[in-house]
N, C-alpha and C positions, 0 to 999 in steps of 0.2 A: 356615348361610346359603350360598347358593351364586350363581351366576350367571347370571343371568334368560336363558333359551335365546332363538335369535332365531327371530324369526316373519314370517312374507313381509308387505308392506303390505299394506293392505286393498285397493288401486288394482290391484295385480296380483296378486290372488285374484278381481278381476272383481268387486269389491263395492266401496258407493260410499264415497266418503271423505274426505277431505281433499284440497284442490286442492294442487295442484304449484306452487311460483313458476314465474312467466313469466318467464324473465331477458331474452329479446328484448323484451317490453314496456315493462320497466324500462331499458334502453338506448334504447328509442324516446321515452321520454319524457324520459329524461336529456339527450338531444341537442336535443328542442326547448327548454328550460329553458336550455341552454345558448345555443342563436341570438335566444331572445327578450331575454336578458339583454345580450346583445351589444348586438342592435338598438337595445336601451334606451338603451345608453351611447352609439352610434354617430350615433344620431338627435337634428338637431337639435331643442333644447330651447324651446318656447314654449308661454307662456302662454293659453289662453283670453282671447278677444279682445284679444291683447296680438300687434302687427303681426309680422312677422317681420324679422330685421336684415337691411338694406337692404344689394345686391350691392356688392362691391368697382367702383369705375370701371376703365372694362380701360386698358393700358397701352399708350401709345404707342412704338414702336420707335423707339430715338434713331437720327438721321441724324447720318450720320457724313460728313460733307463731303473729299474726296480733294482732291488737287493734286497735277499732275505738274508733278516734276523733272528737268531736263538734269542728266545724269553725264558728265564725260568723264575718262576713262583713261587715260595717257601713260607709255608707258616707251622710255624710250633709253638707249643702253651700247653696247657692243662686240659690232656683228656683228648676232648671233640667241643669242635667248631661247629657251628651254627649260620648256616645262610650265606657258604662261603661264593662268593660273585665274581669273575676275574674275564679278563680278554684272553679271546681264546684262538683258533688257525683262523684268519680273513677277517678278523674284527669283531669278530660275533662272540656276544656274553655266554658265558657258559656258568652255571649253577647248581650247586649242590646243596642238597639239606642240611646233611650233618657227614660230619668226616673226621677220622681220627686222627690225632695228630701221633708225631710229624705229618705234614704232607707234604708233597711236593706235584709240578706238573713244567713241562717244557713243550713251549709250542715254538712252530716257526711262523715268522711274519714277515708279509712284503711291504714295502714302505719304498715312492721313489729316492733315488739317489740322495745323500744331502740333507733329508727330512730326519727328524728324530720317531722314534715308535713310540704310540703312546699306550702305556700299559696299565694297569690297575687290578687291584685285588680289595674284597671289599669281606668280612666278617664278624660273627660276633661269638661272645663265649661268657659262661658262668662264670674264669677264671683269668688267665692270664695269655695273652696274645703274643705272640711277634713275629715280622713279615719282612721278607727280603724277595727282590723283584732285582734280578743280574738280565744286561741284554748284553751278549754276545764275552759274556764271563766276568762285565765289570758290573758293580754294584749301581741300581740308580734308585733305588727304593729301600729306607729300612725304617722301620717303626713299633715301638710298643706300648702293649695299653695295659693294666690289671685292673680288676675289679669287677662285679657281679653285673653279668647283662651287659659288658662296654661294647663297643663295635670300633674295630681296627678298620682304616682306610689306607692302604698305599698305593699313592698312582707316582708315575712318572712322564 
């Protein structure tokens, strides 16, 4: 026994013969099978003469009702203040280098309904500090520091 010699195919001896698979064919159909299967699951499901589920109601945007706040700011101590740091109209920090005291500053702020404001005064000084932070006339900050180089903090 021995081992069957090879032999060219019958295709390319130019005589007819057995077709070739088509592998691009087979890829082309593999990927529709694939998007139709998709579609199947993707798309909504209804029955013949059965209506279709009725749209969600669209949603209204909640109104959010604001109100401004009077803020006012006080600090007093010994001289001038140093690096004084405080919220100012829209939330934005406003800052000063040096400032003599007394100071004072009154901003207004919007805040929605119901929410508290949040305020803060930030300084420092060679000597003696003290800070008072009123929203809309009542007190919600007061704080004192002495001593050389201290830094006073009132937030609310």
């Amino acid at each position: 026994m021995g081992v069957p010699g090879a032999t060219r195919s019958t295709t390319a001896r130019g005589e007819p013969g057995r077709l070739r698979p088509l592998g691009s064919v087979v890829v082309v159909v593999g990927v529709i099978a694939v998007a139709v299967t998709v579609a199947w699951y993707v798309m909504p499901k209804t029955a013949p003469g059965r209506a279709a589920p009725p749209a969600a109601a669209p949603v209204e945007p909640a109104v959010v009702h604001e109100i401004t706040r009077t803020v006012v700011y006080e600090l007093t101590g010994d001289d001038v203040a140093h690096n004084l740091t405080y919220v100012a109209e829209g939330g934005d920090l406003e800052q000063q280098v040096e400032v003599h005291l007394p100071w004072s500053a009154t901003v207004q702020r919007s805040v929605p309904a119901g929410q508290a404001v949040f305020t803060s005064l930030v300084a420092q000084s060679t000597g003696s500090l003290a800070c008072r932070i009123r929203v809309d006339g009542r007190v919600v900050a007061e704080k004192a520091v002495a001593g050389d180089g201290r830094q006073l903090s009132c937030t609310a």
